[in-house]
C-alpha positions as CSV (number, residue, x, y, z in Angstrom):
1,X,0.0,0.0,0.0
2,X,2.9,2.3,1.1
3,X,4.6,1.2,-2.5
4,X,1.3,2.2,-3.8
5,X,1.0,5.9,-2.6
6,X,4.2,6.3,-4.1
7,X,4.2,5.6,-7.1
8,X,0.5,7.3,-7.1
9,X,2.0,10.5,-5.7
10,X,5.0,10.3,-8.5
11,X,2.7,9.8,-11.3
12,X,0.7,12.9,-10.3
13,X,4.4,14.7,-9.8
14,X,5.0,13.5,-13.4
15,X,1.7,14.9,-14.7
16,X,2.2,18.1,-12.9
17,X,5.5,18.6,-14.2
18,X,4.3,17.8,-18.0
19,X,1.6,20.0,-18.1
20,X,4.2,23.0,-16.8
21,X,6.3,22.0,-19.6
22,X,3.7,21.9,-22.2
23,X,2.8,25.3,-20.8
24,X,6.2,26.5,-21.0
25,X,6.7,25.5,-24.4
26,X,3.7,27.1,-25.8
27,X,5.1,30.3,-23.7
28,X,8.6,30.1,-25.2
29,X,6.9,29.8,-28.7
30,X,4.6,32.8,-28.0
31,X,8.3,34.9,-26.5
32,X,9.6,33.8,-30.0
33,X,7.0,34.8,-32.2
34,X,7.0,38.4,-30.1
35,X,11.0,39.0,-30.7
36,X,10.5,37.8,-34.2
37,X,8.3,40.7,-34.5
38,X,10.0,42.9,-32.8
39,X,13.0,42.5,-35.0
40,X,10.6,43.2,-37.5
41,X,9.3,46.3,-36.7
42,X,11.5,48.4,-37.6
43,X,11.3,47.1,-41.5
44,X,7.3,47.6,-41.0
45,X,7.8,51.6,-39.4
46,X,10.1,51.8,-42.4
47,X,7.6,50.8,-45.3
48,X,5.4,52.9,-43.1
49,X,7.4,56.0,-43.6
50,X,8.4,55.5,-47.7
51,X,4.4,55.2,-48.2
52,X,3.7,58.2,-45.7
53,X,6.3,60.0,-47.9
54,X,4.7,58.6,-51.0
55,X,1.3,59.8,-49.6
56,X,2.9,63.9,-48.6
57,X,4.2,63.9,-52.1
58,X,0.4,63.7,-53.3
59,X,-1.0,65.7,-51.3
60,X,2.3,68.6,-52.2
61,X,1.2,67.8,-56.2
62,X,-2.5,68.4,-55.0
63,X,-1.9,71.6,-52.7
64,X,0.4,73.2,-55.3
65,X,-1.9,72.1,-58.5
66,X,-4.9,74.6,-56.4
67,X,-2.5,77.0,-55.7
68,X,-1.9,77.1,-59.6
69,X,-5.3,77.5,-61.0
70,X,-5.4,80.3,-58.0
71,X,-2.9,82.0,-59.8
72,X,-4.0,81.2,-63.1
73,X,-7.1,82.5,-62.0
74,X,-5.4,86.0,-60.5
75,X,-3.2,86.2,-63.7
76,X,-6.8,86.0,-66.4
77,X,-8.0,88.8,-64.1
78,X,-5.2,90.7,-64.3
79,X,-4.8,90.4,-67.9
80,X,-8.2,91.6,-68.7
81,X,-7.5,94.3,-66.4
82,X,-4.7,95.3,-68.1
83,X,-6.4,94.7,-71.8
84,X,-9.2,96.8,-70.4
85,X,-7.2,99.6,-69.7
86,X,-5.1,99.6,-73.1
87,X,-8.5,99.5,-74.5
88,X,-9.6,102.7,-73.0
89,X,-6.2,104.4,-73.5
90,X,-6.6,104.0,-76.7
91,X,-9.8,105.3,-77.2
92,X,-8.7,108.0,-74.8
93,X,-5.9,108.3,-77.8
94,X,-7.7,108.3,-80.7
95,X,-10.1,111.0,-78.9
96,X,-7.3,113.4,-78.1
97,X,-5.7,112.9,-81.9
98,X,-9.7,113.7,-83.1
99,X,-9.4,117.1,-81.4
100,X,-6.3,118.1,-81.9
101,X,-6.7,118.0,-85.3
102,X,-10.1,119.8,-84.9
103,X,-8.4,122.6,-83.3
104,X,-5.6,122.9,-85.8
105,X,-8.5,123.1,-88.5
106,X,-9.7,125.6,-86.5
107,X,-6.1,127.9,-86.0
108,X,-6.2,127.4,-89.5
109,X,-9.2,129.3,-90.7
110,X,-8.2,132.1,-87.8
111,X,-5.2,132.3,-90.2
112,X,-7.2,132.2,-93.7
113,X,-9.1,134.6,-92.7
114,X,-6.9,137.2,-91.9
115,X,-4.6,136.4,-95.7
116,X,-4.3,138.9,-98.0
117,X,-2.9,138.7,-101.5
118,X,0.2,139.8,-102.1
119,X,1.3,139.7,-98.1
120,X,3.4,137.1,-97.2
121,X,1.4,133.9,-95.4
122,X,2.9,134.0,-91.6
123,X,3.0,130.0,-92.5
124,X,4.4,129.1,-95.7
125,X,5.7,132.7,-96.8
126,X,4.0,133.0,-99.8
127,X,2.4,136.1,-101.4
128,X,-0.2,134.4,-103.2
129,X,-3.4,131.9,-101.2
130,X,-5.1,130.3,-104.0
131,X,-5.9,127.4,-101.8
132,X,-6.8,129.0,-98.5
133,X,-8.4,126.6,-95.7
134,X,-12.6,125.7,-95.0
135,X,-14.0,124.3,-92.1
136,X,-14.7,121.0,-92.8
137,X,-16.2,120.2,-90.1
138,X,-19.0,121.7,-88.1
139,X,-17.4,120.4,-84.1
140,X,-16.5,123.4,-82.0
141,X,-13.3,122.8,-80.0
142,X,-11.4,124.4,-78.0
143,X,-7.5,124.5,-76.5
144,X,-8.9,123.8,-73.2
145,X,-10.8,121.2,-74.3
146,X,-7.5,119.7,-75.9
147,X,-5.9,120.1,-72.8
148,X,-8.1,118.4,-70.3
149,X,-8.2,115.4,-72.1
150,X,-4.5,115.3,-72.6
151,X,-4.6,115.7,-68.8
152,X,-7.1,112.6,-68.9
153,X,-4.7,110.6,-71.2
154,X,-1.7,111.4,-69.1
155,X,-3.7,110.0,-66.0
156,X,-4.8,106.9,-67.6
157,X,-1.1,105.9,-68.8
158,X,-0.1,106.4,-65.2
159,X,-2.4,104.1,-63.8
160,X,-1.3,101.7,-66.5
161,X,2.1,101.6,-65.8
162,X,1.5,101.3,-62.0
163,X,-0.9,99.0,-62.8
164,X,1.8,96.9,-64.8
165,X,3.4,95.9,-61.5
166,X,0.3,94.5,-59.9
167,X,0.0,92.1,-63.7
168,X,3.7,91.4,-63.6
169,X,3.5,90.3,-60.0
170,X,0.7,87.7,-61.2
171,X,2.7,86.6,-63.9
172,X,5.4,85.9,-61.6
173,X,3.7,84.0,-59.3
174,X,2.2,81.7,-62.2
175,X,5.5,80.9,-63.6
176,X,6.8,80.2,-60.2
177,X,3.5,77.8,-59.5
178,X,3.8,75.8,-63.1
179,X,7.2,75.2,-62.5
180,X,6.3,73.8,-59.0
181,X,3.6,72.2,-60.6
182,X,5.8,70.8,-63.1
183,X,8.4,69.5,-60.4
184,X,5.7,68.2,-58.2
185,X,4.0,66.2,-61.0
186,X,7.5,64.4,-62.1
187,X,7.9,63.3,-58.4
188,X,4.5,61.8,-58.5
189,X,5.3,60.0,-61.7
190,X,7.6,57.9,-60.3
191,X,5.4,56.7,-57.1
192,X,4.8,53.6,-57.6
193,X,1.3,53.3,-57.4
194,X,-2.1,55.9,-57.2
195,X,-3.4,57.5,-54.5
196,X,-6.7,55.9,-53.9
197,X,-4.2,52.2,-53.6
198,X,-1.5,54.3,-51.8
199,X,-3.9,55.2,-48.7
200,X,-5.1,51.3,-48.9
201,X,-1.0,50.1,-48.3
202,X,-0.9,53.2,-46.1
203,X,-3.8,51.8,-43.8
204,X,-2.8,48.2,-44.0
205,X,0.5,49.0,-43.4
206,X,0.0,51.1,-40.0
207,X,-2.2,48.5,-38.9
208,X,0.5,46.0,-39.2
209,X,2.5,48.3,-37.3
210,X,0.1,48.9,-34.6
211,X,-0.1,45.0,-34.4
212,X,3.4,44.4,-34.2
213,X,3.3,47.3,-30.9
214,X,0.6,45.7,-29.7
215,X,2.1,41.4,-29.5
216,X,5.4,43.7,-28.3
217,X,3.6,45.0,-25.6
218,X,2.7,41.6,-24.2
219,X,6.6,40.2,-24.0
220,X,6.8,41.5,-20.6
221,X,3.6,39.8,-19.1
222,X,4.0,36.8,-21.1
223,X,7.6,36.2,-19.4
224,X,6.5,37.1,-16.3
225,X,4.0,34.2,-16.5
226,X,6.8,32.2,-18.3
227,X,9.4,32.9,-15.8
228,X,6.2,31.5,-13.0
229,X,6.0,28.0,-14.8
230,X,10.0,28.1,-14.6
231,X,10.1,29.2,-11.0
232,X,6.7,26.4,-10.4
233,X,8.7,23.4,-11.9
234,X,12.2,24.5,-10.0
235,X,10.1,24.0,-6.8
236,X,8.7,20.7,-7.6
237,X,12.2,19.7,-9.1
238,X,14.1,21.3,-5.7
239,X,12.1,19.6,-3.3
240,X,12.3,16.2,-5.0
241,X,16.1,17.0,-5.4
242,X,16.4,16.9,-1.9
243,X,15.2,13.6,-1.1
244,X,17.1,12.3,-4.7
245,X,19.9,13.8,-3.0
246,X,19.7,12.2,0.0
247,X,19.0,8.8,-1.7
248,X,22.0,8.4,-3.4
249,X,24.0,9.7,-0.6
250,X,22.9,6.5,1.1
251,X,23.1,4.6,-1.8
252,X,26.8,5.8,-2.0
253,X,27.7,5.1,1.7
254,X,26.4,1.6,0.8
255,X,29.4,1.1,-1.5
256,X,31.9,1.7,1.1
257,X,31.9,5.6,0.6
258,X,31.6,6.0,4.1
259,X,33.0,10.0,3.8
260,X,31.1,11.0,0.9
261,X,29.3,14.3,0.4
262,X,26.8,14.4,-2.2
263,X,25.0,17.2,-3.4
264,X,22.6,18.2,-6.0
265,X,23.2,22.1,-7.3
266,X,20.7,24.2,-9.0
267,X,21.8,27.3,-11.3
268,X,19.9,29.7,-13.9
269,X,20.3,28.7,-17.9
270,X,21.0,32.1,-19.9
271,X,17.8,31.6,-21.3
272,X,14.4,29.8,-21.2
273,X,14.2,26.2,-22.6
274,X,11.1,23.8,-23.0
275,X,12.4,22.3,-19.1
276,X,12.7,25.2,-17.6
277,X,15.8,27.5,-16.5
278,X,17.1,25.0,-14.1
279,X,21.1,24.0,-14.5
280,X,21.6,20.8,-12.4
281,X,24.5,19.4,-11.7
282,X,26.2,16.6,-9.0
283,X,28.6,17.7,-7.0
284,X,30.6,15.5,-4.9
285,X,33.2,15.8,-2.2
286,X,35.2,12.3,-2.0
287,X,37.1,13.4,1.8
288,X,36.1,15.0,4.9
289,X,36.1,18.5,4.8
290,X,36.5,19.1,1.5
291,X,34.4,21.4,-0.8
292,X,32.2,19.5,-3.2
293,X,32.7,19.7,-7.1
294,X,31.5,18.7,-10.1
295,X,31.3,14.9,-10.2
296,X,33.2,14.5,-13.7
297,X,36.2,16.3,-11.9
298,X,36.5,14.3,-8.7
299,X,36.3,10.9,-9.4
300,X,38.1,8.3,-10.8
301,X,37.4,5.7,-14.0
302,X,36.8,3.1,-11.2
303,X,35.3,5.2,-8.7
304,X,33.0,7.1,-11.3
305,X,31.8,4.3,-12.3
306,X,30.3,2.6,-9.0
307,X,29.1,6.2,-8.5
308,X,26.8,5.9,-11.4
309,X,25.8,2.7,-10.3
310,X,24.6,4.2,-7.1
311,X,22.8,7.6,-8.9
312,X,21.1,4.9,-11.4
313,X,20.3,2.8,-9.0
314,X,18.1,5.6,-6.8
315,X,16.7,7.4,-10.1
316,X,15.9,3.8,-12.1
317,X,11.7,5.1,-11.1
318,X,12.5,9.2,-11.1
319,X,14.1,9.6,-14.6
320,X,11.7,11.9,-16.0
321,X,12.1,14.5,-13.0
């Protein structure tokens, strides 16, 4: 019965320790998958940032394409502006030239008027007017007249040429926003790919990003749980160590090591492994008073060897602990 309730209470031992280790494995292969990803990551914030860059280059072509009908817009106005007022100079023009003529028609009749034959004409010189001047033309005009809209004429070419800065500096602008334009639309070209598919990549893309972050963020409490298996199965394999220990120490002193100090020493792997970060190793002191060490280093061929006999003898039913 006693033989019994052992091996009942090592078979549940065994299943407890399985079940940590298949939990531990499953735990390792989740820590994996995280550093995969986060080794990753920095190829997915990269692709990221090309199609971000991809995506500012757009939306530079499409703020600088407005800004150009803007200033295509300005630059129409301004032309017709400035046709406008080139029209109505040169009506303004064509009015002054009417009158001025009209009052030289009317100097000369003053003149006619006051010829007579054989006294020299205060224009040409001559003694003789066969061909004096007529009115040919019943509009009154006047010097004053003539003058005010000279005055006119003279104020409306002013206004045009200050007028010609405000169209020049809307001609500039439009050059310097179709050659931005142009510049713009050649870095577009060579994206690979439109913008209605760009903000699809873009989306997907940041989502794979945010995913990545996200399985990142878990490492910490998915190794604290990891490291609680670890630290759950060193327990159970520490406090059967101790009777193991004990075990073959007897076992030992049974083959005539009557001075023998046998011990079983745990230490921390550099890393987690599907049993655990336990290190174990058998350390033996041979004398009295000396420290133990590592089995492999004590011993002797012959000695090692009735040693083994004693640690397989003891473990023959606790191989898988």
């Amino acid at each position: 019965e006693i033989i019994e309730k052992k091996d009942t209470e090592q078979s549940q031992i065994q299943l407890q320790i399985t079940q940590i280790e298949e939990r531990m494995q499953k735990g390792i292969l989740y820590l994996q998958s995280i550093d995969t990803e986060y080794q990753r990551l920095p190829e997915y914030k990269e692709q990221l940032l090309i199609l971000q860059t991809y995506e500012q280059q757009y939306l530079t072509w499409s703020q600088i394409k407005t800004e150009h009908e803007k200033a295509k817009q300005v630059f129409d106005s301004s032309f017709a502006i400035k046709q406008e007022k080139e029209h109505i100079i040169a009506q303004k023009q064509e009015q002054v030239s009417h009158i001025q003529t009209a009052v030289l028609e009317q100097t000369a009749l003053v003149m006619a008027q006051e010829l007579q034959e054989n006294k020299p004409c205060p224009v040409c010189g001559s003694l003789h007017h066969p061909a004096p001047a007529v009115q040919s033309s019943s509009e009154s005009t006047d010097a004053a007249q003539l003058s005010a809209l000279r005055e006119e004429l003279e104020q409306l070419q002013t206004d045009y040429r200050q007028y010609l800065q405000t169209f020049s500096h809307a001609q500039a602008v439009l050059d310097e926003k179709t050659n931005q334009l142009k510049t713009a639309l050649e870095v577009c070209q060579e994206i690979p790919t439109d913008y209605e598919h760009l903000q699809i990549q873009i989306k997907e893309q940041a989502e794979q990003v945010q995913k990545s972050e996200a399985l990142i963020a878990t490492r910490k409490k998915s190794e604290e749980r990891l490291q609680k298996e670890c630290e759950g199965l060193s327990e159970i394999r520490k406090k059967e160590a101790k009777l193991l220990q004990a075990k073959i120490a007897e076992g030992l002193q049974d083959l005539n090591f009557l001075d023998v100090c046998f011990e079983i020493r745990f230490s921390k792997t550099s890393g987690y492994t599907v049993e655990g970060t336990d290190e174990v190793e058998f350390m033996i002191s041979m004398n009295p008073g000396e420290p133990t060490r590592p089995l492999a280093t004590v011993a002797s061929g012959g000695e090692l060897s009735r040693i083994m006999l004693a640690i397989k003898a003891v473990m023959a039913d606790k191989d898988e602990i």
